[in-house]
N, C-alpha and C positions, 0 to 999 in steps of 0.2 A: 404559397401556404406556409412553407415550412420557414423561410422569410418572417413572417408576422408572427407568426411562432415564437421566433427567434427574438424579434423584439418585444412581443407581449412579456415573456419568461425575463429580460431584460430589465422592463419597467417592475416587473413585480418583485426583483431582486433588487432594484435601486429604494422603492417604495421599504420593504422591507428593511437596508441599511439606514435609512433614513430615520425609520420607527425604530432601531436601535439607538443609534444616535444621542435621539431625541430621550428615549428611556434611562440613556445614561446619562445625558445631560439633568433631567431631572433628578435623580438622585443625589450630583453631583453639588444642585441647589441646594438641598434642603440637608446637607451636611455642610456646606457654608452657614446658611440659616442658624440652622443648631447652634453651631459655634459662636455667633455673635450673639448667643443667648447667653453665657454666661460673662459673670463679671470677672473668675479668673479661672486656671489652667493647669494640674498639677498632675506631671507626665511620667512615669518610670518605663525607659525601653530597654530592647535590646539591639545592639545595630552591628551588624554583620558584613563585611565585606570581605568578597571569592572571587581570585583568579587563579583558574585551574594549570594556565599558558604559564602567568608567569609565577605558581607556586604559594601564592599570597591567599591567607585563611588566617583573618584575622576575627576577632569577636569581643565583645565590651558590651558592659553598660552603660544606662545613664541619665540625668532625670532634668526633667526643665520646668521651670516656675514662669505661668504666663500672666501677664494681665493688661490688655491691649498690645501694644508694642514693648513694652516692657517684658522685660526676662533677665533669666540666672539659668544659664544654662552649665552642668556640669558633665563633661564624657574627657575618657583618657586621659584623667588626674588632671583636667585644665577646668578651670570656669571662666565663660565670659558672662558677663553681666552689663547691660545695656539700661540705663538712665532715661532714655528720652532723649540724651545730646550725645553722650559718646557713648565707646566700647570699649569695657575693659576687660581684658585677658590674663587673668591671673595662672601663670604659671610657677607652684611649687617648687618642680624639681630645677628649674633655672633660677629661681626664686627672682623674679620677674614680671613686671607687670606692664603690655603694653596697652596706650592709651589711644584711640582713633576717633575722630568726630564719624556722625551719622548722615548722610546724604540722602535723605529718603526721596530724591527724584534719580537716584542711582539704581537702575534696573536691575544692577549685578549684589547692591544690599542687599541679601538673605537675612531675613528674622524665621526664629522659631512661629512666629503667629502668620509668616508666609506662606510657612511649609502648611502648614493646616490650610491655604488657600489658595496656592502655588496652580492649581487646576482650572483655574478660572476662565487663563487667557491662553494660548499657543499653541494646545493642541488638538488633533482630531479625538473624539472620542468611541472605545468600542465595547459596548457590552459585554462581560466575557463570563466567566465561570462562576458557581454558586457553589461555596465549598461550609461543611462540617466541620467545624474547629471546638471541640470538647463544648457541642449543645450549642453553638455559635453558630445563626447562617451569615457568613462571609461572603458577600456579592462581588463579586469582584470588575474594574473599568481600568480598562485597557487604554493608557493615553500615549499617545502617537506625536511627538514633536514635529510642527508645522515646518521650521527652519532646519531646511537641508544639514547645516554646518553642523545642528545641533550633536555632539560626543555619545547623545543615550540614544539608543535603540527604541528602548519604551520604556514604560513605569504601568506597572500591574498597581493600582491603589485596591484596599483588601477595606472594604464596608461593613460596618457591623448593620444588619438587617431592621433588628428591634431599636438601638440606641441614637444608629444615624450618626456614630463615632467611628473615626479611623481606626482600623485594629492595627493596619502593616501598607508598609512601601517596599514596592519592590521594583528595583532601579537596574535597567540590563543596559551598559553601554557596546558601541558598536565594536570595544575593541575588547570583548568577552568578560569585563569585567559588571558582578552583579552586587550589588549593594542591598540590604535589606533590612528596614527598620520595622521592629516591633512591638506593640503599645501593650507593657506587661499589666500597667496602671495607671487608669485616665479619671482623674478626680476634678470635679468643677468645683467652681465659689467656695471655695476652703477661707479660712482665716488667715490673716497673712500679717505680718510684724510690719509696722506702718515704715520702718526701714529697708525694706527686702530689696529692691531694688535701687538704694543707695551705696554708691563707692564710698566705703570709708578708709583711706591710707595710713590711718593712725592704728589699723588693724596688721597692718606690714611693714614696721618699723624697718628691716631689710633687707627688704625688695627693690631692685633698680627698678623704676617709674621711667618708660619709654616715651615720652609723648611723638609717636609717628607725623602727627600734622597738627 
């Protein structure tokens, strides 16, 4: 008796993660969805990175312009800006600009329009906490990297309820270090200068021009 017990109590906690799962998988739809709703992207965060071990509290702004794969991303007085073919890095204080083609069959390529989609593939999913954020319900899914080797712990993705827009990421790797991005201002189909995502060099007369590849 206490046997079948043991298994019924079993099946109804598998049944149970499962319908978690599943609840967060849907959610995790329909802010992709959202996202290919608009024609472009216009982000202000704040991104925070804490390691208590080794003393490092760091903090910055910083804002990215999307529109499909195209972006102008600027944080920690660098902008990179990505064309469709390469990546440029403009760095001020080296006064510096390096230049990289784009790989898009490169798994390790990171675009800003990833990180908004980055969820898709690799990991387990787990329903987790519903938090009050000044009138905000903030749902928050727990993702769980499939691949052992993987350096992060988990990522807490932070759901706005009403909007179906990311508010915050929260990134805990395995060697105590936590990373935390969050979305001060998320503006869609803005107006956009028909150059925004054009390198122009005659704007850094200079600037050493790196071409990496």
């Amino acid at each position: 008796m206490k046997k079948c017990l043991a298994v019924f109590a079993l099946l109804i906690f598998s049944f149970s993660i499962q319908a978690q799962e599943k609840k967060a998988k849907d959610l995790l739809d329909q802010v992709t969805a959202k996202i290919k709703t608009y024609d472009n992207i216009v982000i202000e965060f704040k991104y925070t990175l804490n390691n208590s071990k080794e003393n490092i509290n760091q903090e910055s702004k910083g804002n990215v312009i999307m529109k499909g794969n195209l972006f102008v991303l600027n944080l920690m007085g660098v902008t990179k800006l990505f064309d469709g073919k390469k990546t440029y890095t403009i760095n001020p204080e080296d006064e510096e600009i390096s230049v990289t083609k784009f790989n898009e069959k490169d798994d390790n390529s990171v675009t800003p329009s990833k990180m908004l989609t980055f969820f898709n593939s690799g990991y387990k999913f787990v329903w987790d906490i519903l938090q009050d954020v000044k009138g905000r319900k903030i749902q928050y899914i727990k993702l769980i990297p499939i691949n052992a080797k993987d350096a992060r712990k988990e990522i807490l993705l932070g759901i706005d309820n009403q909007t179906k827009n990311i508010y915050n990421l929260i990134e805990v790797g395995k060697n105590g270090t936590k990373t935390i991005l969050t979305v001060n201002s998320f503006k869609t189909n803005q107006p956009l200068s028909k150059n925004q995502f054009t390198f122009e060099a005659s704007k850094y007369p200079k600037y050493y021009i790196n071409k990496l590849d």
